[in-house]
Structure formats: structure tokens, C-alpha cells
C-alpha positions in Angstrom: -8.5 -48.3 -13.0 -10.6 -51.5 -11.6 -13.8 -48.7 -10.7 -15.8 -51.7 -9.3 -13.5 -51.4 -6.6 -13.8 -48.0 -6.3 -17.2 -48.2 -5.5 -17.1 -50.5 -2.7 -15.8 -47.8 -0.7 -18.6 -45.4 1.0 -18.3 -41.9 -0.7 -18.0 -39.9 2.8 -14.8 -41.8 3.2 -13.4 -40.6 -0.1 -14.4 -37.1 0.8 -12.8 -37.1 4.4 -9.6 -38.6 2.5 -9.7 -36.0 -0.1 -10.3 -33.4 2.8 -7.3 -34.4 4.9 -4.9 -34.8 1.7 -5.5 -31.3 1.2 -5.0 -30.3 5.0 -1.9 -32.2 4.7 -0.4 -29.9 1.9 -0.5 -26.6 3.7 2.3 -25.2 5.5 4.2 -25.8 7.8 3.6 -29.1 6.4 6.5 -29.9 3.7 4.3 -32.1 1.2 2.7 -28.9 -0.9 2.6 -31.5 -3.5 -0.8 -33.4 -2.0 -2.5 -30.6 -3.2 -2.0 -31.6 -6.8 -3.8 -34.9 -6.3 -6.3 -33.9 -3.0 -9.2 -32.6 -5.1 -9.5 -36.0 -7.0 -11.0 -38.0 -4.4 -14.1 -35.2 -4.0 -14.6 -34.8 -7.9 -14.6 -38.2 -8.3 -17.7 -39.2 -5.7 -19.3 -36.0 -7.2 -19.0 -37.5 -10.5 -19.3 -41.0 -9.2 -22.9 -40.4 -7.1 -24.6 -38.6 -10.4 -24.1 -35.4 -9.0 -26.4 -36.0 -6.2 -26.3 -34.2 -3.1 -23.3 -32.6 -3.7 -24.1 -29.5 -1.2 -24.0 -32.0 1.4 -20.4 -33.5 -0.2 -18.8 -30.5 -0.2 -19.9 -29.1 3.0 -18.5 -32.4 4.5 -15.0 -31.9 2.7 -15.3 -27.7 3.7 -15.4 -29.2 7.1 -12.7 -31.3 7.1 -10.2 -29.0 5.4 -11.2 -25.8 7.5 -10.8 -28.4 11.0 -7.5 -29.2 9.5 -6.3 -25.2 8.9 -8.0 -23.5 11.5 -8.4 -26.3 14.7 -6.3 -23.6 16.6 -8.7 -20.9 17.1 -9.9 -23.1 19.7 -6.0 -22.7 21.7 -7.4 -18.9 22.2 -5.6 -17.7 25.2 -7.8 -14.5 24.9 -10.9 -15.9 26.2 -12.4 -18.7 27.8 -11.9 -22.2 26.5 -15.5 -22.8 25.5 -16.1 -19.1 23.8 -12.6 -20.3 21.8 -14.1 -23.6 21.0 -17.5 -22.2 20.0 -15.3 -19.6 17.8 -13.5 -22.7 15.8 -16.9 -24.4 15.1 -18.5 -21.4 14.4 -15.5 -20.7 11.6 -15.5 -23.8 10.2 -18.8 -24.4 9.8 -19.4 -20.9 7.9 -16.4 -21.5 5.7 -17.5 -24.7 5.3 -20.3 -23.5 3.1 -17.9 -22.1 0.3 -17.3 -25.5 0.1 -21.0 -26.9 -0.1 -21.6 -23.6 -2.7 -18.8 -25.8 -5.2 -20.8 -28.4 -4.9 -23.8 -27.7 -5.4 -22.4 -25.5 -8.7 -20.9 -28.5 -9.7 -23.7 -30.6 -9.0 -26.0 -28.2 -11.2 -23.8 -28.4 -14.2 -23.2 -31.6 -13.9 -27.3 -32.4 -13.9 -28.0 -30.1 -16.8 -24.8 -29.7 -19.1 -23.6 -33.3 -18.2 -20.0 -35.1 -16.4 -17.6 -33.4 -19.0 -18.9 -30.0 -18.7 -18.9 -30.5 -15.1 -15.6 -31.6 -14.6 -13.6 -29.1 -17.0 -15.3 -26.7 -15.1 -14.6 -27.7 -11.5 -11.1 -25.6 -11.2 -13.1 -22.7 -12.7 -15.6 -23.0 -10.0 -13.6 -23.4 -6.9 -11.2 -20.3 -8.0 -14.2 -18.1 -8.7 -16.1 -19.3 -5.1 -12.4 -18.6 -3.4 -11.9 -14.9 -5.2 -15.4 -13.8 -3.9 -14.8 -14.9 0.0 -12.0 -12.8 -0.3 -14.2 -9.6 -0.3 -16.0 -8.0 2.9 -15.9 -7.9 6.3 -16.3 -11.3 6.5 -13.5 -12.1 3.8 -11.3 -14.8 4.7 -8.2 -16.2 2.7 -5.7 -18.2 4.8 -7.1 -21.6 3.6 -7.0 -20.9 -0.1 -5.4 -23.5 -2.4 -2.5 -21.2 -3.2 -0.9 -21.4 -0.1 -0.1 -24.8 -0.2 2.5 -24.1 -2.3 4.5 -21.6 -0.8 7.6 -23.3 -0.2 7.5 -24.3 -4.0 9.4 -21.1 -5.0 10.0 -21.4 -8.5 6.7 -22.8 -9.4 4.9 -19.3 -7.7 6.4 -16.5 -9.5 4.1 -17.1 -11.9 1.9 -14.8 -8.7 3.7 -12.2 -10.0 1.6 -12.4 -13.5 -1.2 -14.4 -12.1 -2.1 -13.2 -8.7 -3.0 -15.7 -5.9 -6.0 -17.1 -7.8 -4.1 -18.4 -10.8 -2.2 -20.3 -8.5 -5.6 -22.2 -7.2 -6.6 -22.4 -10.6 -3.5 -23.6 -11.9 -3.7 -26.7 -8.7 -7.4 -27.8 -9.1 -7.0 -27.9 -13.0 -3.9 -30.0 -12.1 -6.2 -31.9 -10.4 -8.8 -32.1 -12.8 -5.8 -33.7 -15.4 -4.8 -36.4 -13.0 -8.5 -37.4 -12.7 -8.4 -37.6 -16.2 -5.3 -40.2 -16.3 -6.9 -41.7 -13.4 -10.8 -42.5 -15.2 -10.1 -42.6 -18.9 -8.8 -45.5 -21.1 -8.4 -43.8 -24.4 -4.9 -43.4 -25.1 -5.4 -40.4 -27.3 -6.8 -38.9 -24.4 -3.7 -39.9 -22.2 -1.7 -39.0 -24.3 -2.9 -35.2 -24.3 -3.6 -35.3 -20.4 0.2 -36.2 -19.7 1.3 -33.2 -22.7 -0.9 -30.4 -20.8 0.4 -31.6 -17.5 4.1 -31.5 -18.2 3.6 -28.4 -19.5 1.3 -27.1 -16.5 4.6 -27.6 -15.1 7.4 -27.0 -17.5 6.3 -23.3 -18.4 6.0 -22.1 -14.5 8.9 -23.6 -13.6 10.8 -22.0 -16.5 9.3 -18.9 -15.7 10.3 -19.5 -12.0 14.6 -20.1 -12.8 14.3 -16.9 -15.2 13.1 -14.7 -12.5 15.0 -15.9 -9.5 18.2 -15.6 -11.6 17.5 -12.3 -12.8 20.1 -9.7 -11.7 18.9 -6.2 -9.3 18.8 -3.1 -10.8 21.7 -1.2 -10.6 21.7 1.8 -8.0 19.0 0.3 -5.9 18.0 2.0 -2.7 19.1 0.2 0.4 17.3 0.0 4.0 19.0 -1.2 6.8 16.4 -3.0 8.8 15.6 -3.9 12.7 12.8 -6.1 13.5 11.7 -6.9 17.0 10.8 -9.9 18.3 9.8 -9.6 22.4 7.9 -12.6 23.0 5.9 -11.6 25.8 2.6 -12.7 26.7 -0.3 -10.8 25.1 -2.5 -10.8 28.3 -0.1 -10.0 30.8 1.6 -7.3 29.2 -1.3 -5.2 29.8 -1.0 -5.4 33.5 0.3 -2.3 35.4 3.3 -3.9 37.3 4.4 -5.5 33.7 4.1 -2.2 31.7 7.3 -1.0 32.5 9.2 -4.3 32.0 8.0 -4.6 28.7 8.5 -1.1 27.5 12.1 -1.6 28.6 12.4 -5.2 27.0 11.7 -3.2 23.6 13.6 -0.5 24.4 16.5 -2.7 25.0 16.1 -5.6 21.8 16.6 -2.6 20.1 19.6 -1.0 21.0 20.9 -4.8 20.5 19.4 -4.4 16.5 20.8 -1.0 16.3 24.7 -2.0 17.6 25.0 -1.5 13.2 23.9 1.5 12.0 19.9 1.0 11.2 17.3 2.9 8.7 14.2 1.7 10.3 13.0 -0.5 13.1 9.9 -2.3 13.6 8.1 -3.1 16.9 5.1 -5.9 16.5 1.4 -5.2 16.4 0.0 -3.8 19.5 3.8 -3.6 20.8 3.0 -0.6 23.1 0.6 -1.5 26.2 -0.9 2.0 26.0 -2.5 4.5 23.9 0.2 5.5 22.5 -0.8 9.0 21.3 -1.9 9.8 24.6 1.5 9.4 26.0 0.9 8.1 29.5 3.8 8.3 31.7 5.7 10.1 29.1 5.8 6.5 27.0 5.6 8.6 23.8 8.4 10.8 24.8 10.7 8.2 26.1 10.4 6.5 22.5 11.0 9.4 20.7 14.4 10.3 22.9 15.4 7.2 22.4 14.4 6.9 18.1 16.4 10.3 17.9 19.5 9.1 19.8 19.8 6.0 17.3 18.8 8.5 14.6 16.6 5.9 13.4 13.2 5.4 12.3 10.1 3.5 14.1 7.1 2.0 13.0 5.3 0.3 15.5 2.0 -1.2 16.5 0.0 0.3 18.6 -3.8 0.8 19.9 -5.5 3.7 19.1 -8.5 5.8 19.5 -10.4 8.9 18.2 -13.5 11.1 19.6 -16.1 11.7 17.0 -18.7 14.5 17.3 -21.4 12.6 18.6 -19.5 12.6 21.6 -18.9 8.4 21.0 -15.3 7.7 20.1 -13.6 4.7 17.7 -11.0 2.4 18.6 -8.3 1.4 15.6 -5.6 -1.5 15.6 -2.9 1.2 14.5 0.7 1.4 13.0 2.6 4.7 13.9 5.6 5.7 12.2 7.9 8.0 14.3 10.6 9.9 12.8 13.9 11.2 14.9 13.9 14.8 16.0 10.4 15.1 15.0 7.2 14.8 16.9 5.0 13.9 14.2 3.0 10.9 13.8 2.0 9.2 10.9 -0.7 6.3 11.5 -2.5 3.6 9.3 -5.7 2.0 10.5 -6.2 -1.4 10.2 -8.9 -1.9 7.3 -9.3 -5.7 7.7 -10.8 -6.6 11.0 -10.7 -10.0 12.5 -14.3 -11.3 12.6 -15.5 -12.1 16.3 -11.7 -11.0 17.1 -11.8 -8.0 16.6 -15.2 -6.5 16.4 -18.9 -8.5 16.3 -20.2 -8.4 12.4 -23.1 -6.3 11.7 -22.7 -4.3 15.0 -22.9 -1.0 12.9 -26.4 -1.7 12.3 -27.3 -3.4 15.6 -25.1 -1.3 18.0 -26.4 -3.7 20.7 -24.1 -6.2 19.7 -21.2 -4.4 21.0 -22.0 -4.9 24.4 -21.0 -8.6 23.7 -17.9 -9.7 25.7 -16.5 -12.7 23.8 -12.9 -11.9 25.0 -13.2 -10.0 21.4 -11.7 -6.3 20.9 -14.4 -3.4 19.7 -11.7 -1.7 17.1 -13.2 -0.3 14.1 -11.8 -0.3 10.7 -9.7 2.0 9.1 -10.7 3.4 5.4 -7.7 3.8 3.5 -4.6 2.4 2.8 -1.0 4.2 4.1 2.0 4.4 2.2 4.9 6.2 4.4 8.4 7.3 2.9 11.7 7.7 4.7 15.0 8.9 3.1 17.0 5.6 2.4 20.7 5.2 0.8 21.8 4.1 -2.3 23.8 1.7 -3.3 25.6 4.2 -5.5 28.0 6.2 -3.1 27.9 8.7 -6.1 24.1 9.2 -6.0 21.9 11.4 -3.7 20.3 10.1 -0.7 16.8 9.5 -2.0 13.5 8.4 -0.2 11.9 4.8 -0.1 7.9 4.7 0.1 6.7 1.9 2.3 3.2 0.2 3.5 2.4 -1.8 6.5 -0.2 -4.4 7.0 -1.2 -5.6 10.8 -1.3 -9.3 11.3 -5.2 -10.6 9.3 -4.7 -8.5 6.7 -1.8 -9.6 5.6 -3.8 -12.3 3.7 -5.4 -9.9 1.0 -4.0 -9.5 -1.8 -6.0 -7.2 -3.4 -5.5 -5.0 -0.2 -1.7 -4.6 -0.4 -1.8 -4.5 -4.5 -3.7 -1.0 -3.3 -0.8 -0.1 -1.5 2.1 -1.0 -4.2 -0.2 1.0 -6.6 0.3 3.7 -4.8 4.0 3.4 -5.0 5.0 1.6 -2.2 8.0 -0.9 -2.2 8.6 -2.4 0.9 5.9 -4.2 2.6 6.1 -4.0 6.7 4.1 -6.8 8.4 3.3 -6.4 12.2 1.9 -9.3 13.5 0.8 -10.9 17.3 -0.1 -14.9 16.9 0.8 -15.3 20.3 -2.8 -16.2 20.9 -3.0 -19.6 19.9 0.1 -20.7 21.1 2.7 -23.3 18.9 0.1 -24.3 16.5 0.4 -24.5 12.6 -1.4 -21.0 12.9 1.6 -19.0 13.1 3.8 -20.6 11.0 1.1 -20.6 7.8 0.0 -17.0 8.5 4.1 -16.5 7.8 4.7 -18.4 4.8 1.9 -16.5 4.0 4.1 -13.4 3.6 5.6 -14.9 0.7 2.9 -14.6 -1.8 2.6 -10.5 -1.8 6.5 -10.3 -2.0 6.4 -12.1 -5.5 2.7 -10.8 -6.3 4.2 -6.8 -5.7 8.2 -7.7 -6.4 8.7 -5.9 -3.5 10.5 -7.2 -0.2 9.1 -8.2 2.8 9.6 -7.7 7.0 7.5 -9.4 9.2 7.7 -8.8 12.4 5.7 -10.9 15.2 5.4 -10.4 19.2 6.5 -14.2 19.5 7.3 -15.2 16.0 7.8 -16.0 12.7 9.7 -12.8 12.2 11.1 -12.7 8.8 12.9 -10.8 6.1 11.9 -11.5 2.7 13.4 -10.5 -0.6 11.0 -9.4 -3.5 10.9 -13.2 -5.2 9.8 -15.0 -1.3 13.4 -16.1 -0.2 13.5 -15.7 3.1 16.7 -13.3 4.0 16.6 -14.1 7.9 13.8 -15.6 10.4 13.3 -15.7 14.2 11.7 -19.1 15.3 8.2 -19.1 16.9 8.5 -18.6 21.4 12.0 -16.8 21.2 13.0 -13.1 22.5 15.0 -11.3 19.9 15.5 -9.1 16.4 16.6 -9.4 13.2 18.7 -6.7 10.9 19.3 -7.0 7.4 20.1 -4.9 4.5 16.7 -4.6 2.2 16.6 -3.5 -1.4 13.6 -1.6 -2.6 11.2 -3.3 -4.6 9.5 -2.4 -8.3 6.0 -2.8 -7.8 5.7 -3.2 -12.0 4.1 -6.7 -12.0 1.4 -7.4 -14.1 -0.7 -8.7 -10.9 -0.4 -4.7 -9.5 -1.1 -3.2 -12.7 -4.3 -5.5 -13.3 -5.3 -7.2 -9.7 -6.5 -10.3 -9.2 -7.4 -10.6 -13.0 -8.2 -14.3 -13.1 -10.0 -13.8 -10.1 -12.6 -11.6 -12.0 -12.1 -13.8 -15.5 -13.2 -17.5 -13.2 -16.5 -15.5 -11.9 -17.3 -14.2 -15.3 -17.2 -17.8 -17.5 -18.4 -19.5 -14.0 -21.7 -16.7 -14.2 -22.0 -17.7 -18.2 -21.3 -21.5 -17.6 -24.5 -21.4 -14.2 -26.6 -19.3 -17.1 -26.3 -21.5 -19.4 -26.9 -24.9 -17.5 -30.7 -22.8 -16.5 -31.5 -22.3 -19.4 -31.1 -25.7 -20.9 -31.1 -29.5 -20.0 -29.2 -32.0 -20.1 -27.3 -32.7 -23.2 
């Protein structure tokens, strides 16, 4: 390529471009494949600018990527406008920072171990920096590289071997190739780029038409499935005079699910305007009358909150799962709280902190995962009924892998989302957070129901074909037959293995470049 011409163009520009290709390949955006080529522009003015200042050049692309995927926590309807805008400058501006950390890694590697070293590390680097921002209470996923490719079934059932994070590493060293063929004149070279890259491709995608062709197991255990979709407005729902108009709009959607014979329903995150445990105005009752005249099963979201002996109590973001003629509930706390959503970081130290009213909730987290079971059919007419074992994940959470891998190790296989993105309106918000689904069905080979106060609702089958889906802003349900999932994939045996592998030679690689100059 003519570099001299290159180089008349400023290097922020390259960056922003590089930034906003990327932005442009995650969903609901249909051109996954930018991300195969978005990273080049940001390497190159690394490599370009001697590694100089490259916190400052990848802060600047962190910025414009997380502007891109997460401009919508600003549309907030649960605050004020100017608490929601602080909350989207504040996010982007913190995740931002993963971005200046690859930067400056590359930067220091670059300076000491020199351009090749730097660049064949890059992919290593950014999967390693994304796999540890997945971990705490301030974890965060939705914008990793993976996702871009969600619509690109074939290519990502390699998740099922890989995990999440071989799917980032596989893009950024497809970016790192094309960089290659871009900046290099020696055919050899070429000629070795172009081989790795139609591999890169040729073995997933083989891989990919083997395991979406592969027949079920024989005798599988079947669930006939009811999701809810009510669509009602998260703040107003909470209002007395609207209580009992949404009770009975859920009531109702599901008697229209339930016209065919149904296993298990499921009502959205925080369906239930109440407490449900407390059972005021004989809510709880009225749901469990009703569960035991369809003699079917609910699991739905609901607030919840428990008295410790101090006297204090905590509040959870809850699932229940009711069973007909039974009183019995069995609950799962939400583990992975929304940061400045739902709770202020660091209040457990500084209890202070949550007397701050951002519009935010004060929930707690919960400390263990759930897995539920529920006598299913078979497919078999010969066979016994048998039980299915099931997890749920509430709306955030849905994100971590390594969270529902605890769940399918466990034995579950079926994966129940309940979600509310009502919040920030018709956005690219929603409709992301729901492709995001996709990546534990193939990760666990285990299906997938999602179901969302105002949408996506979806059904998912254990490669990430979607079965049946609800559109965003409509009132309605969903009910398909789901087959019970094997949760015998590599990822949920081992985790997020590459995850742990890009740290470890990223650690050795950052060692190294200390302890000598550059060669």
C-alpha cells in the first residue's frame, strides 16, 4: 500500500474510524463482518506513531466504541434525564479505560520487544484485558468482540469448544492477518497470511455445518413452553390504581399461551408489582389458583426481601418458581447486580452511599446459583415421565458466561432468561442484550427462553436458532415445544479456558518486555 498516503491522515481520525467500524458490527446491526477489519485502523497508528502514547489512543477508540454500544443508558426512563446522561458518560468513560490498558500493553511491548512482537501479540492482549472485566461487581461484557458475530451461526459453534473469548481472539487475530496483507510486500509472507486466514475460516465453518446438521438424541425430554410478553410501562406499573390491571394483563396473556396444554410459563423480571412472598391482596394466592387450574408451572420475576438479625433487612431481584397444588416457593437471587442500577458500588463498605437516590434500586446480590427441576415428557410415549433441571438468569446477568457455565455444571439444561429493557426505550439496547442469548445456548448446548416485559422474547434451540420471537413494544406470549439440552461441551467442562490461557502468555509476554530492552 502507498503508506506515504497513509500518513497524511491525522491518527485520531484513523482511531475514531477504527472505533465506529467496530460499533458498526454489533447487533442489531447486520454487518458482523466489520469486525474482521475494525481493529486495523487502531493497530496500525499504534504501530504507525512508534508506540507513543498509546494509553491516550486507546482510551480515544474505548470511547468511541462504548458511545456507539451503550449511548442508550442516557434514554433512562427511570430517572431524570441528566442523572441518565451522567450514567452514560460515566460508563463510557470507565470502560473506556480497558481500552487505554490495550494500549498502553501494546505500547510497552512494542517499546521493548519491538513492532513484530507487538503486533502478534495484540489479539492476545485485547482477549486477556476483555476476560478480566468480566469478573466483579463491576464486570461488564455486553461490548465484547464476540458479540458482533452472533448472527454468524455457523462460524460460533466453535463457543461450544472455545467459550466467548476464543471468539474475540479468533476476530482480533483475524485482524491482525489482514493488517499483515495490508503492510507487507513479501510474497512469502502473503502467501502464508492468506493460508492461515482461509483456514481461520474454513475449520469453524466446517465445524459449524457438522454441528447444526447433527441429529437429537433419541428419547429427548420435551417442555412445552409459555413465555409472557406484557409490555407495560416499568414505572407506572407500580402505581396503585394500575396494580390490578396489570396483574390481570398477566393473568390473562396466559390463559391465551396456555389454550395448548403447557409445562411451564414464564412471566418477565420484576413481572409482579409487589412483594410477592408477602402476598398482598392475596396476589400470591390468586397465582397459585390460577397455576393449579392450568396445572402448569410458573417461574416468574419478582422483588424480594429478607430480615436479617441485626434488625436491617436485604432487598433481591428474585425468580420464583411456583408449582401447581403446592405452596412452595423456590427463589434464585440475582448474583450480578447492575452497577449504579441496581445498587451504588462499594456501599458495603461505605453504607452511606445508600442513601444516594440516583433513580437506582438498593437490591443486594444473591450468593449462589439455582438450578430448579420440574417433571417433563418424553418424546418416547413408551418411557416414564422423567424430570428436566433448569436455571434462570434475570436480565444483566445474562451476559456472563462463566456465571451460567456454573449453572449447566450443575446439571441444568434449559436456560430461562427474564428480562425488563423497557428502560431505555427502542434503542439497539434491547435488541443486542437478546442476540446476546445466543452465545450460552451454543456455549451450554442447552436451549434457551427469553422472556422480556416489552421484548425481544425468544425461544432458542441449543445451537442459537431462534425457535420463535416477539418484536420489541408488543403485548403478547410465545409457546413452543423445547428439547432438553446436554450441557457436555467442552466450554462447561473447562470454562472460559482461553480466557485464563490469553492472561497467562499476556503476564509472561509484559514480564518479559521489563526485563529486557528492545531487540
Amino acid at each position: 500500500m502507498d503508506k506515504s498516503a497513509l500518513k497524511q491522515t491525522p491518527g485520531w481520525l484513523w482511531i475514531v474510524i477504527s472505533g465506529l467500524l467496530t460499533v458498526s458490527a454489533f447487533p442489531p446491526s447486520p454487518f458482523g463482518f466489520l469486525a474482521y477489519f475494525g481493529l486495523v485502523p487502531f493497530l496500525y497508528v499504534l504501530v504507525r506513531e512508534d508506540f507513543q502514547f498509546t494509553f491516550e489512543k486507546g482510551l480515544l477508540f474505548g470511547i468511541v466504541l462504548n458511545l456507539g454500544v451503550m449511548y442508550w443508558l442516557a434514554f433512562n426512563m427511570g430517572t431524570e434525564w441528566y442523572w441518565s446522561l451522567l450514567s452514560m458518560i460515566a460508563s463510557v468513560l470507565f470502560l473506556a479505560l480497558n481500552y487505554g490498558l490495550i494500549g498502553f500493553l501494546v505500547g510497552v511491548i512494542g517499546r521493548r520487544l519491538g513492532k513484530t512482537a507487538a503486533i502478534l501479540t495484540f489479539p492476545v492482549l485485547y482477549t486477556a484485558v476483555e476476560f478480566v472485566r468480566s469478573f466483579g461487581t463491576l464486570g461488564f461484557t455486553w461490548n465484547n468482540l464476540c458479540y458482533t458475530q452472533s448472527h454468524a451461526l455457523q462460524l460460533i459453534q466453535m463457543a461450544s469448544f472455545t467459550g466467548p473469548f476464543g471468539i474475540s481472539l479468533w476476530i482480533a487475530v483475524i485482524n491482525v492477518l489482514i493488517y499483515g496483507l495490508l503492510f507487507t510486500r513479501e510474497k512469502r509472507r502473503l502467501m502464508i497470511y492468506v493460508s492461515v486466514l482461509l483456514l481461520l475460516f474454513l475449520i469453524p465453518e466446517t465445524y459449524g455445518l457438522f454441528r447444526l446438521r447433527m441429529r437429537p438424541a433419541e428419547q429427548k425430554r420435551e417442555l412445552q413452553v409459555g413465555l409472557i410478553q406484557p409490555n407495560v410501562d416499568p414505572n407506572a406499573k407500580w402505581g396503585r390504581e394500575s396494580f390490578d390491571q396489570n396483574m390481570q394483563l398477566l393473568h390473562d396473556l396466559t390463559d391465551l399461551a396456555a389454550a395448548q396444554p403447557l409445562d411451564l410459563v414464564v412471566w418477565p423480571e420484576t413481572a409482579t408489582p409487589t412483594y410477592l412472598r408477602r402476598n398482598w391482596r392475596g396476589t400470591l394466592d390468586k397465582i397459585f389458583q390460577h397455576i393449579t387450574r392450568l396445572n402448569v408451572h410458573l417461574l416468574t420475576g419478582a422483588p424480594d426481601y429478607e430480615f436479617q438479625e441485626d434488625g436491617n433487612y436485604r432487598v433481591y431481584n428474585s425468580t420464583f418458581f411456583l408449582k401447581p397444588d403446592s405452596r412452595e416457593i423456590e427463589d434464585y437471587r440475582k448474583n450480578q447486580l447492575v452497577p449504579m442500577g441496581e445498587y451504588v458500588p462499594l456501599n458495603e463498605l461505605f453504607p452511606a452511599l445508600r442513601d444516594i437516590n440516583l433513580g437506582q434500586g438498593n437490591f443486594s446480590p444473591g450468593e449462589d446459583v439455582r438450578v430448579f427441576g420440574m417433571p417433563v415428557r418424553v418424546s418416547d410415549e413408551a418411557a416414564a415421565d422423567t424430570s428436566l433441571q433448569f436455571c434462570s438468569a434475570i436480565c444483566f446477568e445474562s451476559s456472563f458466561s462463566q456465571l451460567i457455565r456454573r449453572s449447566t455444571h450443575l446439571g441444568a439444561e434449559l436456560l430461562v432468561i427474564v428480562s425488563n429493557d423497557s428502560w431505555f426505550g427502542l434503542t439497539s439496547g434491547p435488541y443486542l442484550h437478546a442476540e446476546i442469548a445466543r452465545f450460552r445456548a451454543i456455549e451450554n448446548n442447552i436451549p434457551v427462553v427469553r422472556s422480556a416485559n416489552t421484548g425481544v422474547s425468544m425461544i432458542i434451540d441449543s445451537r442459537g436458532r431462534v425457535q420463535k420471537k416477539l418484536e420489541f413494544g408488543r403485548s403478547g406470549w410465545l409457546a413452543d415445544t423445547v428439547a432438553q439440552g446436554n450441557p457436555d461441551t467442552f466450554f462447561v467442562k473447562f470454562g472460559n479456558w482461553i480466557g485464563c490461557l490469553c492472561v497467562g502468555i499476556a503476564g509472561s509476554i509484559l514480564l518479559i518486555s521489563i526485563a529486557k530492552r528492545k531487540i
